[in-house]
Every structure is written in structure tokens, then in C-alpha cells.
C-alpha positions in Angstrom: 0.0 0.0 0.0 1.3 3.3 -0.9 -0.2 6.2 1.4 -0.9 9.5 0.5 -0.9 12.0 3.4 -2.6 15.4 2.5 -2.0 18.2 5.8 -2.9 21.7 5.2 -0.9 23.4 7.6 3.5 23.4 8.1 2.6 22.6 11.5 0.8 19.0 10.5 3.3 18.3 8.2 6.6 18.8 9.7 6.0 16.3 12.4 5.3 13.6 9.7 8.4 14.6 7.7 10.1 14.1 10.7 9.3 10.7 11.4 9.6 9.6 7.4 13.1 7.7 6.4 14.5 7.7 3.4 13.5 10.9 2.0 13.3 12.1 -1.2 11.1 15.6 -2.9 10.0 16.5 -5.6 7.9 19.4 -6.6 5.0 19.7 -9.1 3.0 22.9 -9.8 5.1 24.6 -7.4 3.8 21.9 -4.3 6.7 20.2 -2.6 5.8 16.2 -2.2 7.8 14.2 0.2 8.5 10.7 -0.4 9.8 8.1 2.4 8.5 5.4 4.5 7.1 5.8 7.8 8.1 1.9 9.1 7.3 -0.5 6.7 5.0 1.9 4.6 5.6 3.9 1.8 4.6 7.4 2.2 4.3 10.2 -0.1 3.3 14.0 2.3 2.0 17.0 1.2 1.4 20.2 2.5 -1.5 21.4 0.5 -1.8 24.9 1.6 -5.5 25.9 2.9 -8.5 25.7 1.3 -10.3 23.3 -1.3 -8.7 24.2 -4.8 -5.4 23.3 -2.7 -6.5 20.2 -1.3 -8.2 18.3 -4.5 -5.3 19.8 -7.0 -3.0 18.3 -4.2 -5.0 14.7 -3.5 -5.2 14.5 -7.4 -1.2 14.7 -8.0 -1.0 12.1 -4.8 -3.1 9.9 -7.1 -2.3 10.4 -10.6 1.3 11.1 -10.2 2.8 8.6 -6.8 -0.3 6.3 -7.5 -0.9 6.3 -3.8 -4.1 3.5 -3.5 -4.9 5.3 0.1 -5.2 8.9 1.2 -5.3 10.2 4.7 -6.2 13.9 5.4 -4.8 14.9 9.0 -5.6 18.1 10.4 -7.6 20.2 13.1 -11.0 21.3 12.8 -13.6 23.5 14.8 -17.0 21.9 16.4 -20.1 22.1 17.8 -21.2 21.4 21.1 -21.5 18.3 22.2 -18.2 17.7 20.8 -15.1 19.3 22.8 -11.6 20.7 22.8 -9.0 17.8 21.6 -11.6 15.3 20.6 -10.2 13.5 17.9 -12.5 13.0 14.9 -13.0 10.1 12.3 -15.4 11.8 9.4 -18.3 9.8 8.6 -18.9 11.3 5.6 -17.9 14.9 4.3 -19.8 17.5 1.9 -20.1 21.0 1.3 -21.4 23.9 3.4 -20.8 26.5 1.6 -21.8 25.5 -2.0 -25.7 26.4 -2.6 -27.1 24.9 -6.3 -30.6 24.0 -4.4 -32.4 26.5 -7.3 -31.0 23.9 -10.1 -32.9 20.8 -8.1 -29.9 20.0 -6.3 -29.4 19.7 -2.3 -27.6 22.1 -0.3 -23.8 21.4 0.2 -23.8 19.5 -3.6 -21.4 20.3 -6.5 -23.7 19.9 -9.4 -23.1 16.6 -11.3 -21.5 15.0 -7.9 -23.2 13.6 -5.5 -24.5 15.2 -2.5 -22.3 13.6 -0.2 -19.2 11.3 0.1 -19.3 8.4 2.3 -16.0 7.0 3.8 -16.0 3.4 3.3 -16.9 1.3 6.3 -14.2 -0.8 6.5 -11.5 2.5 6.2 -14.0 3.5 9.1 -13.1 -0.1 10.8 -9.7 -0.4 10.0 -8.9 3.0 11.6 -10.9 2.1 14.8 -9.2 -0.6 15.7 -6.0 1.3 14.9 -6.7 3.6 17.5 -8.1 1.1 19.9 -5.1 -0.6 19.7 -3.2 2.1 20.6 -5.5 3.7 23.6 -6.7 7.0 21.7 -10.4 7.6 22.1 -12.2 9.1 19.4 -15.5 9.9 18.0 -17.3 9.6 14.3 -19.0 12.7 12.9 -19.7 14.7 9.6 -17.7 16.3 8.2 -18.6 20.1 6.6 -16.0 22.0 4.3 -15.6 25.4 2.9 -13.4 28.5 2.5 -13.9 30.3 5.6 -13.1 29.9 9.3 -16.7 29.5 11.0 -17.4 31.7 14.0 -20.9 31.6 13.9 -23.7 28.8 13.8 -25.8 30.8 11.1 -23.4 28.8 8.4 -25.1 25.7 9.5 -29.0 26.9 9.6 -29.5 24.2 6.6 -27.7 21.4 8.8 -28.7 19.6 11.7 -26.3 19.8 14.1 -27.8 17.7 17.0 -24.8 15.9 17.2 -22.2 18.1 16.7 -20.8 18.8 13.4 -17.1 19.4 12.4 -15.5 22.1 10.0 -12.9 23.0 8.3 -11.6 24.2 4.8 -10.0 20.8 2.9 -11.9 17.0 3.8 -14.5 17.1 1.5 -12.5 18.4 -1.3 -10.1 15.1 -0.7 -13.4 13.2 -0.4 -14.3 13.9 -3.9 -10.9 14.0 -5.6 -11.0 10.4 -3.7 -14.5 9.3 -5.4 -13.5 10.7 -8.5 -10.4 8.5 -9.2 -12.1 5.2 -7.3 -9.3 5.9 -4.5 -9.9 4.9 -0.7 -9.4 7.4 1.6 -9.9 8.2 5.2 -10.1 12.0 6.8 -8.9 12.2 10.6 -9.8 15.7 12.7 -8.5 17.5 15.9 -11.2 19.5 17.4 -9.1 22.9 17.8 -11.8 25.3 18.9 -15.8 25.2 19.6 -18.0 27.3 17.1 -19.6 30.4 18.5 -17.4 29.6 22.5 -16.5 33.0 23.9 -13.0 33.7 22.8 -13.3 31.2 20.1 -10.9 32.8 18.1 -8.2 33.7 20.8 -8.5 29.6 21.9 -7.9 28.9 18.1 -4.7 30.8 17.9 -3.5 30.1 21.2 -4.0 25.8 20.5 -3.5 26.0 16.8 0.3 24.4 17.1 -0.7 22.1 19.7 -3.2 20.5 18.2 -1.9 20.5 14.9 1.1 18.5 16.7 -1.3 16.1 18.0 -3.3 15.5 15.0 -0.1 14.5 13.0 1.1 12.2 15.8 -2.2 10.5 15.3 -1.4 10.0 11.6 2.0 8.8 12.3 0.8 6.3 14.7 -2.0 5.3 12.3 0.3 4.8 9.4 2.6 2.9 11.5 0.0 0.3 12.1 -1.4 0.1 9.2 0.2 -2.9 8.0 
């Protein structure tokens, strides 16, 4: 299995370079792609940059050029209550909150001509569960809502129901359906960073953005590293 990992932020990545051996980079429409093994697996890294253009050029050059036949998207997130601080997430399934083509017939969050959603497979789901059980971390499933803005305010979700919390951020469901388009498996793993509409939400963020961007790719590493 060849893995692609897809992290947003320098923070996310660094940590995984820094635990890959045998390095090698190479760049490709200006994006830097790390090659190595993390233990037995062979791992290509990316830092994508922020945002969804970023992400799906960057999972589609993981996947046409390295051929990786598994993504993983690592990063942090903000959620809604009941979810917390450091809760790590594995998405459910991931779409679009900011994309509206509901006056052409189609539902909210759905680029036209793609589906309305994208599912992760259940046995990514599984296999990931029982990597982190193994190894003691507790975590939680959820959706999993993309788009290009940092959310302060719970008026970006009035067309969502968000009795169970909902987690977003600005790349997963771009993977996602880079991921569906090319028939590749993929998996998208969350750090809950901050909690949508908290006092001081955006002071926590800054303050925690490092840490948990550390923890999140620890999580990967660990995840890769048990993979086999």
C-alpha cells in the first residue's frame, strides 16, 4: 500500500516529515511532495496549503502522479457542542457547506453533477478504529462540513442539523471527492481545535492552533505505523 498523506498546515506536516526515512522531494505545480516510509509503509506527504482548490489539486497529483491507492487527510477542525476541545474525529462522511445549487434541483452542500455527499467506506472506518483502539486514543465519528472560511458563527449551519455536533474546516470534502473521483480509498482524521460560536473562540484557536496541529499528526503517524 502506498499512502498519501494530505496536511494543510506546516505545523501537520513537519511532524510527519520528521518521522519519514529515506527521504526524497520532488515538486509539481510549485507543491513540494515528500517521499519516504514511515516503518514499513511507503509514504508520499503533502502540505496542500489551505483551502479546497489546494486540497483536491494536491490529493489528485497524490493519485495520478505517486499512485498512492490510500489517502489520509490529517488536520484540526472546529466543532459544535456536544463535541469538545481535543476530541479526535474520524469523518463519517464529508460535503459542502458552503456550495448552494438548491435553485437547479440540487441539495444544499452539492457540486452539481456530484453527489451530494461522500461516504467513507466502512471498512477505512473499521480499520482506523481498531488502529486507535489498539493504541489507547479515544475518538469519535462525525460529519464532516468543508468550505473556504473559518466559522465563528452557527448561522453557516441553519440548513444542517447539528444535534450531534458537526465538524468544519476548509479541505476533507474536497479530498473526499478528488478520492470518489479517481475510485481511491481514503480516510479523513480531525482534531477538534476550537468550539463554534465559544467565547474567545478565536483567541482559543490561535493560542492551541500548534498544539493540536502537533497532536493531529502524531495520530497519523501512529495510524500509518499500524497500518500494516
Amino acid at each position: 500500500m502506498r499512502v498519501g498523506i494530505v496536511a494543510a498546515m506546516k505545523a501537520e506536516m513537519e511532524e510527519i516529515l520528521n518521522n519519514m526515512e529515506e527521504l526524497e522531494s520532488v515538486k509539481i505545480f510549485g507543491s513540494e511532495f515528500s517521499r519516504g516510509y514511515i516503518g514499513n509503509t511507503e509514504v508520499i506527504l503533502t502540505e496542500c496549503g489551505m483551502g479546497k482548490v489546494n486540497a483536491g489539486i494536491s490529493t489528485a497529483l497524490l493519485i495520478r502522479e505517486f499512485e498512492c491507492s490510500f489517502i489520509i487527510n490529517t488536520g484540526i477542525a472546529g466543532g459544535t457542542k456536544p463535541l469538545k476541545h481535543r476530541d479526535v474525529i474520524i469523518a463519517e462522511k464529508l460535503t459542502y457547506h458552503d456550495v448552494d445549487a438548491t435553485i437547479f434541483g440540487y441539495k444544499y452542500g452539492q457540486v452539481p453533477g456530484m453527489p451530494a455527499e461522500y461516504p467513507v467506506a466502512i471498512e477505512n472506518i473499521v480499520m482506523i478504529k481498531q488502529v486507535l483502539n489498539r493504541l489507547g486514543i479515544e475518538y469519535k465519528t462525525a460529519n464532516v462540513y468543508s468550505g473556504d472560511q473559518f466559522i465563528t458563527s452557527m448561522d453557516a449551519f441553519k440548513h444542517i442539523d447539528n444535534t450531534y455536533g458537526i465538524v468544519t474546516e476548509m479541505e476533507g470534502a474536497a479530498v473526499a471527492q478528488a478520492c470518489v473521483r479517481a475510485g481511491v480509498d481514503f480516510i479523513v482524521l480531525r482534531y477538534i481545535s476550537d468550539i463554534i460560536g465559544e467565547e474567545n473562540q478565536e483567541e482559543s484557536y490561535f493560542e492551541f492552533e500548534a498544539d493540536m496541529a502537533l497532536n493531529s499528526a502524531k495520530i497519523c503517524i501512529k495510524v500509518v505505523e499500524n497500518l500494516g
